[in-house]
N, C-alpha and C positions, 0 to 999 in steps of 0.2 A: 504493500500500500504506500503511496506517495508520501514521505513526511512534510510538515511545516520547516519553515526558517529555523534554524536554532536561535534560540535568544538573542537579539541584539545586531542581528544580522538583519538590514532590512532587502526589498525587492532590488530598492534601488544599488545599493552599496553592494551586493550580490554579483550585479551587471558592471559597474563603476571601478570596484576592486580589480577587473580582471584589466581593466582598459591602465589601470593606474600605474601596474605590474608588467603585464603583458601586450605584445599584439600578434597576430596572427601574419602570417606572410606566404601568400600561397607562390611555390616555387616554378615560375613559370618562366625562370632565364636561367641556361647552361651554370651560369655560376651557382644562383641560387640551390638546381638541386644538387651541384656538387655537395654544400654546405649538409644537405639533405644524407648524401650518403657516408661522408666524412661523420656527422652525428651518429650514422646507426653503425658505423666502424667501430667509435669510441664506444658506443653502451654496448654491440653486441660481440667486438672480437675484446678490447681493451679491458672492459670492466667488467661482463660478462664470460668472457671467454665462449662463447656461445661460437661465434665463428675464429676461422684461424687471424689473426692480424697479417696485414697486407703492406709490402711496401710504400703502394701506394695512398692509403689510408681510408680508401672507401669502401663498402659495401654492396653491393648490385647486383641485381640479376637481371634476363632477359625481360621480365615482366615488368621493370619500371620505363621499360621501350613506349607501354599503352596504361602509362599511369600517372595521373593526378598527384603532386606531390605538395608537401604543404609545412610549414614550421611553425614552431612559436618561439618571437625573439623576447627576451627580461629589459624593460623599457631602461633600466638603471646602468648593466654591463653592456646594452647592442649587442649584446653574446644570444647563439641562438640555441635553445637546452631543449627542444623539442620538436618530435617530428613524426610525421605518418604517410600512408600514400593511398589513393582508390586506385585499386586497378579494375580497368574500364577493360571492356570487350577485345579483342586483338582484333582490328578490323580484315588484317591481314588472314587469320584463320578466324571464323567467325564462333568455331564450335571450338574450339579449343579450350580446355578448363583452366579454370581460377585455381590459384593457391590450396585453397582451403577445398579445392573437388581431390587433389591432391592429393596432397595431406590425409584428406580422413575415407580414401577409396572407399571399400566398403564397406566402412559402419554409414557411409550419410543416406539419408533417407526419398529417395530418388524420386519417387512420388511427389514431395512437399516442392521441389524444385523443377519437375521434368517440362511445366506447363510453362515455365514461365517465359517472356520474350525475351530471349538472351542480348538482344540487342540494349534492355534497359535494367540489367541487374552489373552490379560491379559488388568488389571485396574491399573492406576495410582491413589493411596490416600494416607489416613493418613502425606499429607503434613503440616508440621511443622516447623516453626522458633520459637527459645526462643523472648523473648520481646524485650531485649537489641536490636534487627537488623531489628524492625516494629514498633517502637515509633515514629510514624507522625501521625497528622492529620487523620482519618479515617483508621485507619490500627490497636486502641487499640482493636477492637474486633473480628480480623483476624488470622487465623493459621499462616499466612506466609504476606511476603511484597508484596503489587503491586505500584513497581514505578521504572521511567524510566529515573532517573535523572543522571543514569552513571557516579554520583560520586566516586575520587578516593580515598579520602579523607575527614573527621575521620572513617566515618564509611562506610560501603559498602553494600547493600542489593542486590537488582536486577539488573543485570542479576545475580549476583556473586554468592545468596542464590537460589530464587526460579528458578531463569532459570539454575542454575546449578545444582540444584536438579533432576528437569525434565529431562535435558538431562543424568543427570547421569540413569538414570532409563530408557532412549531410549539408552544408550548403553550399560547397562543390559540386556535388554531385545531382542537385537541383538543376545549377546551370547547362549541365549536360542530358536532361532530361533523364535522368537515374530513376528508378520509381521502389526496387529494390536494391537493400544492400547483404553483403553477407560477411560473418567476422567471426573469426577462431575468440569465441571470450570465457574468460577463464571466470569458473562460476559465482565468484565472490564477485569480481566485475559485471555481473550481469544483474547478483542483489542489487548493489550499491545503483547502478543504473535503473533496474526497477523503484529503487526509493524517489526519483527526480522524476518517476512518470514515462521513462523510457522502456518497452518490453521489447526483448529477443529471445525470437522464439526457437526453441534447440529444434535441430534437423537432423539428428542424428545421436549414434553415441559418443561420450566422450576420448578422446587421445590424449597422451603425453607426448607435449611439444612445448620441453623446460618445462612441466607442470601438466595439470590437467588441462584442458581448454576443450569446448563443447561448439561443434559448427552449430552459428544460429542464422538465421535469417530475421529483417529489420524493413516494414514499409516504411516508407518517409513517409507520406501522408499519414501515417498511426504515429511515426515520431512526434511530427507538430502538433499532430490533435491529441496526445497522452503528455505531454511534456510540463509539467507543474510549474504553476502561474510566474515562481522567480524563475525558469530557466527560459522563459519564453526572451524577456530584455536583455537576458546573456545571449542567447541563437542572433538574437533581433543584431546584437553590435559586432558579434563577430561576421554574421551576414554581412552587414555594413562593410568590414573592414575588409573581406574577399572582394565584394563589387569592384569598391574604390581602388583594389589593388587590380584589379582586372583593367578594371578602365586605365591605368598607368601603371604600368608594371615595372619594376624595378632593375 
């Protein structure tokens, strides 16, 4: 069930907090997504060890060829601590699976997904936080934060990081006409997200990929219309802040 504000926290400062901190930077120039892959180097070969470390220092695979990338820079350092990608359709092979068809062969439930127009579903991954914004308790061997303590002060994770991420990448994926999405999320991240009004719905069984994680699938239109009344002026300013970067891209 969706919870209220914690004490003290209003709708406004909710949405205000993230801007004061944060901005979104969708990566739509050669440099930008280098910055993009050099981030998920550091969180998943460096800090992680998740992948092997690279002379070069980035990360990549063929699939960021037909994919949406997108960061969040800390308005204070200009340093960029996070990052995610949609990967959209391969126009090139039209049938060609996503990540997460992959990943979970045959546990995913092929029924819930066989109908739909592959031309308007993409994958939300490669989510990322640097370390400095997931140093708690359970969180040293995680890409990203999960916690819901709405702090506004020293430091700020979620919603501010990994729900600002997410939604940056549902208002991506608006501009490209997306109608579904699909996301490997590891099932604490899918509470935490059901508490703000967001449901994904599992498609499958669960795999270990660095933990459990459960394929789900996510309508936008159920995103905006479930989405609890403070997160609507948070979607509202980072939408703002994709257009505006759309319209003048960096």
């Amino acid at each position: 069930m969706p919870e209220a504000l914690p004490p003290g926290i209003s709708i406004a400062s909710f949405s205000e907090g993230y801007r004061k901190y944060f901005e979104v930077v969708p990566a739509t120039t050669d440099d930008l997504k280098w910055h993009h892959y050099h981030l998920r180097h550091e969180v998943y070969a460096r800090e992680l060890g998740w992948e092997p470390c690279r002379p070069d220092e980035i990360e990549t695979d063929d699939y960021d060829r037909h994919s949406l990338h997108c960061l969040v820079r800390a308005v204070a350092s200009h340093r960029f601590v996070g990052g995610a990608r949609l990967v959209l359709p391969d126009q090139r092979q039209p049938d060609r699976p996503l990540p997460f068809e992959v990943a979970c062969g045959g546990v995913l439930d092929r029924a819930a997904i066989g109908k739909l127009d592959r031309g308007r579903v993409a994958e939300i991954s490669q989510l990322a936080v640097v370390a400095r914004y997931r140093r708690r308790p359970g969180e040293a061997d995680r890409a990203f934060a999960i916690d819901d303590d709405f702090g506004i002060a020293p430091r700020i994770r979620l919603p501010y990081l990994t729900l600002g991420l997410f939604l940056a990448l549902v208002a991506l994926a608006r501009t490209r006409g997306i109608g579904t999405l699909f996301m490997l999320t590891e099932p604490e991240l899918a509470r935490r997200f059901a508490h703000l009004g967001i449901e994904a719905m599992p498609i499958g069984a669960s795999i270990d990929r660095h933990g459990e994680c459960v394929p789900s699938m996510m309508n936008i239109d159920g995103i905006l219309a479930g989405m609890v009344s403070y997160v609507q002026p948070f979607f509202d300013t980072i939408t703002d802040d994709i257009e505006r970067a759309l319209r003048s891209p960096a």
